[in-house]
LOZA-437267 format. One record per residue: x, y, z of N, C-alpha, C in turn. Coordinates in nm, 2 decimals, padded with zeros to 4 digits. Last residue first. Example, Ala and Ser with C-alpha at 12.3 -4.5 7.8 and 13.67 -1.06 7.14 Angstrom:
<atoms>
n.X:n.Y:n.Z:ca.X:ca.Y:ca.Z:c.X:c.Y:c.Z
01.28:-00.22:00.71:01.37:-00.11:00.71:01.29:00.00:00.79
01.32:-00.57:00.78:01.23:-00.45:00.78:01.32:-00.33:00.78
</atoms>
This chain:
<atoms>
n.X:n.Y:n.Z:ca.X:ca.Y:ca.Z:c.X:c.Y:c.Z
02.30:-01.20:01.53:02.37:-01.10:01.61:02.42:-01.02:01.52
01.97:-01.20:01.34:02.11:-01.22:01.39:02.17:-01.16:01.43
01.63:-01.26:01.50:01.78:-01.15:01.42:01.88:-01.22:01.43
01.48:-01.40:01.66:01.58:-01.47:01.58:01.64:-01.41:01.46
01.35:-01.18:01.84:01.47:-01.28:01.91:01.55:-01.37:01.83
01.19:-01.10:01.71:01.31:-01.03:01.73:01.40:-01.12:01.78
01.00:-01.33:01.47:01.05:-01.28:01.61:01.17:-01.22:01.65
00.96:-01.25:01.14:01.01:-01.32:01.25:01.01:-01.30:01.33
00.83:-01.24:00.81:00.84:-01.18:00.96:00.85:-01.29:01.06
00.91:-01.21:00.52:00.88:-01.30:00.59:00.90:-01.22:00.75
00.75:-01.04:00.21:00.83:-01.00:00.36:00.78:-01.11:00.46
00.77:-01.01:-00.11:00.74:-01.10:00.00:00.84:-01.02:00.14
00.73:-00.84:-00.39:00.76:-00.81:-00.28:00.74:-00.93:-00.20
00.71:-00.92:-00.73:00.59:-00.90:-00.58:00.71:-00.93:-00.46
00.82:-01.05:-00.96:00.83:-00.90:-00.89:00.79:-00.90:-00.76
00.78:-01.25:-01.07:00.69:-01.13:-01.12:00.70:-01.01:-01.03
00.94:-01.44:-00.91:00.96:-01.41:-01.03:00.93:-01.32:-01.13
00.97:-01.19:-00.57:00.91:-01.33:-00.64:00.95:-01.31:-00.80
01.20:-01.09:-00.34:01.08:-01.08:-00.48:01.06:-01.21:-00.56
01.26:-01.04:00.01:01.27:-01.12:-00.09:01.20:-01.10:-00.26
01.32:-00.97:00.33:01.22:-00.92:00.19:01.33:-00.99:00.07
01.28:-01.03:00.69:01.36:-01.10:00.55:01.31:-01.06:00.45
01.30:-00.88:00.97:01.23:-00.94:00.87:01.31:-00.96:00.77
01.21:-00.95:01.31:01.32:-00.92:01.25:01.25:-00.96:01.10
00.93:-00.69:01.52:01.01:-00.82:01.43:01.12:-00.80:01.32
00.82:-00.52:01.68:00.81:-00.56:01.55:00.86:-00.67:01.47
01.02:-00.44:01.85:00.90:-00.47:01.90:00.82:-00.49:01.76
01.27:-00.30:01.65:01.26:-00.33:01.80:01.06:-00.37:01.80
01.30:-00.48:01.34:01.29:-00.34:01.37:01.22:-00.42:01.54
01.57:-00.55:01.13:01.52:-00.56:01.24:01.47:-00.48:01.32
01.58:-00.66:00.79:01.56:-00.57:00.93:01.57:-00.61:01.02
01.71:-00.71:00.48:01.68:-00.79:00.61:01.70:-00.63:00.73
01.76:-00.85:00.16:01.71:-00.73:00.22:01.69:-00.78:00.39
01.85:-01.11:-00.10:01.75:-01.07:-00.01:01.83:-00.91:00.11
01.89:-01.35:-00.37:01.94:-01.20:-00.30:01.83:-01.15:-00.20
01.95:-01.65:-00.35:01.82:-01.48:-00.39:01.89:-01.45:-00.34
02.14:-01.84:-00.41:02.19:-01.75:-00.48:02.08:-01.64:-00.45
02.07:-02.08:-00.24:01.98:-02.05:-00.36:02.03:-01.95:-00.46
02.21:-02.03:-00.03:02.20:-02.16:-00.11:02.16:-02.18:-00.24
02.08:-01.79:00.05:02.22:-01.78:00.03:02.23:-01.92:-00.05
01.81:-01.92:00.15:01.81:-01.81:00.03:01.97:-01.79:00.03
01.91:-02.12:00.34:01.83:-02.18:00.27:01.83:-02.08:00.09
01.95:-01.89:00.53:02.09:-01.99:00.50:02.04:-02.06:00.35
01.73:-01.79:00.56:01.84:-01.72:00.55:01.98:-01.78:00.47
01.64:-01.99:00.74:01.55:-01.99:00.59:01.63:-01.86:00.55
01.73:-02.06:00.94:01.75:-02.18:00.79:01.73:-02.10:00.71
01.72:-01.78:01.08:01.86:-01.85:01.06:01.82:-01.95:00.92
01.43:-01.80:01.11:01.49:-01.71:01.04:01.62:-01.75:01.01
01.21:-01.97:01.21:01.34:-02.05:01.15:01.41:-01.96:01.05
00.87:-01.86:01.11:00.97:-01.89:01.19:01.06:-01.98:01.16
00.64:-01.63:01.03:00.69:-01.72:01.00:00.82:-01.72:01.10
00.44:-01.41:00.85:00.44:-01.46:01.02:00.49:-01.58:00.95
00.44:-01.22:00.51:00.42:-01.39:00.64:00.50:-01.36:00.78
00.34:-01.01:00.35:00.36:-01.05:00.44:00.35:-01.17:00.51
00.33:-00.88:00.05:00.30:-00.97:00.11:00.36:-01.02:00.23
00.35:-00.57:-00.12:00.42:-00.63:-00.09:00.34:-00.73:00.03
00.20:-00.37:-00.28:00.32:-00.29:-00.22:00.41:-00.46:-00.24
-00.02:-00.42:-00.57:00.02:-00.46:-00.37:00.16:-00.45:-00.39
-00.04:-00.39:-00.78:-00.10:-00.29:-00.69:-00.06:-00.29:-00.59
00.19:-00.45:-01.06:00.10:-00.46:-00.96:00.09:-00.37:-00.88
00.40:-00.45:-01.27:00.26:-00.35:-01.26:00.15:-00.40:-01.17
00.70:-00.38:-01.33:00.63:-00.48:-01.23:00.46:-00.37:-01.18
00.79:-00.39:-01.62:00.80:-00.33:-01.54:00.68:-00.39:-01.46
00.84:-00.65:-01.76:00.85:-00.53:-01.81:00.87:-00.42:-01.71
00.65:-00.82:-01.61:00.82:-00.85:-01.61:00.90:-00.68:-01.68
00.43:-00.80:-01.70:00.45:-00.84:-01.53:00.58:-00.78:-01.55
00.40:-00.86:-01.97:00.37:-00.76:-01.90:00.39:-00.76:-01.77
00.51:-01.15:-02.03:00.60:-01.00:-02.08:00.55:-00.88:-01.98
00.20:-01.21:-02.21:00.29:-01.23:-02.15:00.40:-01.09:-02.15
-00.11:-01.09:-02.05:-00.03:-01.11:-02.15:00.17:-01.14:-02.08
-00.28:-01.19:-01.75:-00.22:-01.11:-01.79:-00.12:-01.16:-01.92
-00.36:-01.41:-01.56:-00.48:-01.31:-01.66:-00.36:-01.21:-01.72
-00.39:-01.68:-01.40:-00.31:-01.61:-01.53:-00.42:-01.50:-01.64
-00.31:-01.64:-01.05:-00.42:-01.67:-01.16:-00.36:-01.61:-01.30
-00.30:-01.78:-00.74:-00.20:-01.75:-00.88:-00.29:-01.75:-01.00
-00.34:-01.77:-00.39:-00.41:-01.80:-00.54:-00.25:-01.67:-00.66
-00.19:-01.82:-00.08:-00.16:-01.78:-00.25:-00.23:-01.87:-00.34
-00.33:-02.02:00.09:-00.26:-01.86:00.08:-00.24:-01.80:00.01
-00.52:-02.24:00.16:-00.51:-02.18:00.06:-00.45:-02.06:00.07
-00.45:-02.40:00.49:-00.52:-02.29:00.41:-00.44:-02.26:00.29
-00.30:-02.65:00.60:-00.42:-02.67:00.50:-00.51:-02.54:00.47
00.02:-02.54:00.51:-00.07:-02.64:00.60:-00.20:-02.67:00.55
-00.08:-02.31:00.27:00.04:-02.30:00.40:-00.06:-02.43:00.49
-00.08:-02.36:-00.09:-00.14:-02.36:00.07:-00.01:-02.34:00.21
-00.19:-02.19:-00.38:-00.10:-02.29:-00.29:-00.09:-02.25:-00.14
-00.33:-02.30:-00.69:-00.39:-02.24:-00.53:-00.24:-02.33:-00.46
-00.33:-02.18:-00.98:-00.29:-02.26:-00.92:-00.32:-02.21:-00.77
-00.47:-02.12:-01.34:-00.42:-02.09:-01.22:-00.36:-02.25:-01.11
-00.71:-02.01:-01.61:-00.59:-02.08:-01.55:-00.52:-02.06:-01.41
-01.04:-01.88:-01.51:-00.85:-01.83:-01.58:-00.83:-01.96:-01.50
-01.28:-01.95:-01.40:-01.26:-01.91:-01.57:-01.12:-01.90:-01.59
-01.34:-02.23:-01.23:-01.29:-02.09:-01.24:-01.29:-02.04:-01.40
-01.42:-02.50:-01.18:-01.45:-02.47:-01.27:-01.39:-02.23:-01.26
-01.27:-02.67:-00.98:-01.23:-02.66:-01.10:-01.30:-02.61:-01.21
-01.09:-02.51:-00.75:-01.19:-02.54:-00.79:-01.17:-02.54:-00.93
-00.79:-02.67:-00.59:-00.84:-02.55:-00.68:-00.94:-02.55:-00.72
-00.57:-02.81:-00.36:-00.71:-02.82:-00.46:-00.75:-02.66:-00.49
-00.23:-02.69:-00.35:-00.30:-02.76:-00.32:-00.49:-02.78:-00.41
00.16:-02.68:-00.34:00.00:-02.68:-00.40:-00.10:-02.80:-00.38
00.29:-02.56:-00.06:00.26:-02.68:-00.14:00.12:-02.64:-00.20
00.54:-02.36:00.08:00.39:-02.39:00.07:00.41:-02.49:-00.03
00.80:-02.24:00.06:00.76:-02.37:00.17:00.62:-02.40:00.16
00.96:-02.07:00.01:00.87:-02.02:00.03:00.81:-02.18:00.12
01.11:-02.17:-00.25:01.14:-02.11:-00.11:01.08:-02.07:-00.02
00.94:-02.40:-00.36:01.08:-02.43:-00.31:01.15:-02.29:-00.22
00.68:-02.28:-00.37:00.73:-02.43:-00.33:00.88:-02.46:-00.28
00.75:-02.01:-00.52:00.68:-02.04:-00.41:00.67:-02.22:-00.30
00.92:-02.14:-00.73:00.91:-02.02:-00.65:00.89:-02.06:-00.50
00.73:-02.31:-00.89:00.86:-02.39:-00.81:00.91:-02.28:-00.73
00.51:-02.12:-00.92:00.47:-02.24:-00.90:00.66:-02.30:-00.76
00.66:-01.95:-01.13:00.59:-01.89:-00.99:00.58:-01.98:-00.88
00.69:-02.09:-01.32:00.89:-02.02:-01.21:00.77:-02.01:-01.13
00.45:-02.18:-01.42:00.56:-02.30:-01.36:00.68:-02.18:-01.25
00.34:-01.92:-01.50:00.31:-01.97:-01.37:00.41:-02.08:-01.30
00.43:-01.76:-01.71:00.54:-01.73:-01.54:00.46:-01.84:-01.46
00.32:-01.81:-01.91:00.44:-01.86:-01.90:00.54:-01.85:-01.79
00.06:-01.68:-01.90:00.08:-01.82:-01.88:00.19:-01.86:-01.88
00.11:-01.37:-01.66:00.12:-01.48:-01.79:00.10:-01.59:-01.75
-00.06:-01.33:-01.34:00.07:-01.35:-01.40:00.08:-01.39:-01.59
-00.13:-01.22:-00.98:-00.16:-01.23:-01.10:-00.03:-01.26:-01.19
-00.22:-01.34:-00.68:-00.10:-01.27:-00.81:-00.12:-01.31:-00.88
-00.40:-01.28:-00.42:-00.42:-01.39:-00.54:-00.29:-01.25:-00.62
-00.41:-01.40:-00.07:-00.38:-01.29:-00.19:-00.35:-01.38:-00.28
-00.60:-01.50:00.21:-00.55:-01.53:00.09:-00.49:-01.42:-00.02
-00.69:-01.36:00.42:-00.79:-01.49:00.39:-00.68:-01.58:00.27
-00.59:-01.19:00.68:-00.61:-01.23:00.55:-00.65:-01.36:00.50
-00.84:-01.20:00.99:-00.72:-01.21:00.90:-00.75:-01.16:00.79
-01.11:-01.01:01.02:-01.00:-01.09:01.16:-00.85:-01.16:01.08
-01.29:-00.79:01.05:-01.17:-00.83:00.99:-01.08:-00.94:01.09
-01.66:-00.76:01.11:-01.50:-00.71:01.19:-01.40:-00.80:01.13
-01.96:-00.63:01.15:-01.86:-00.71:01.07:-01.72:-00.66:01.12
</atoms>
């Protein structure tokens, strides 16, 4: 058996964070919701990059507790992504506040936090740092 991607990461949230999570991830982030099975046991939402499922969003947590202090496990989410200049220009538009590298043979990256906290790190090709 041998790892070949990530398949998907699921964040957890209240019922009251999933809508900011939902327009979150939709409007800066650029995925779209998509089918969900419908018999799961928690509330939730699946949203896709193209036609994979990337972010599952499931509501198992009281409300308040995410936001209190950010009690997740994962450090922080990673995307392979491109159009670092829009999507720079796109979060200045927005008012996020964002964080930005560039590290040599690794990529230029953009870190960002979602409504519940979670870390996102968009990763770019060095060549579209800015000067």
């Amino acid at each position: 058996m041998g790892i070949e991607f990530i398949q998907h990461v699921n964040i957890r949230c209240a019922p009251g964070d999933l809508a900011s999570i939902e327009r979150f991830y939709l409007e800066v982030a650029g995925l779209q919701r998509g089918h969900r099975p419908p018999n799961l046991r928690n509330q939730g939402i699946w949203l896709y990059a193209g036609e994979k499922p990337v972010v599952h969003v499931t509501v198992r947590c009281a409300e308040g507790y995410i936001q209190a202090e950010h009690h997740g496990s994962v450090d922080h989410i990673a995307f392979q992504s491109s159009g670092a200049a829009a999507f720079a220009e796109k979060l200045r538009g927005m008012n996020i506040t964002y964080e930005q590298s560039n590290v040599a043979g690794a990529g230029y990256q953009i870190f960002i936090r979602d409504p519940v906290g979670t870390v996102l790190e968009f990763n770019f090709p060095n060549s579209e740092a800015p000067t």
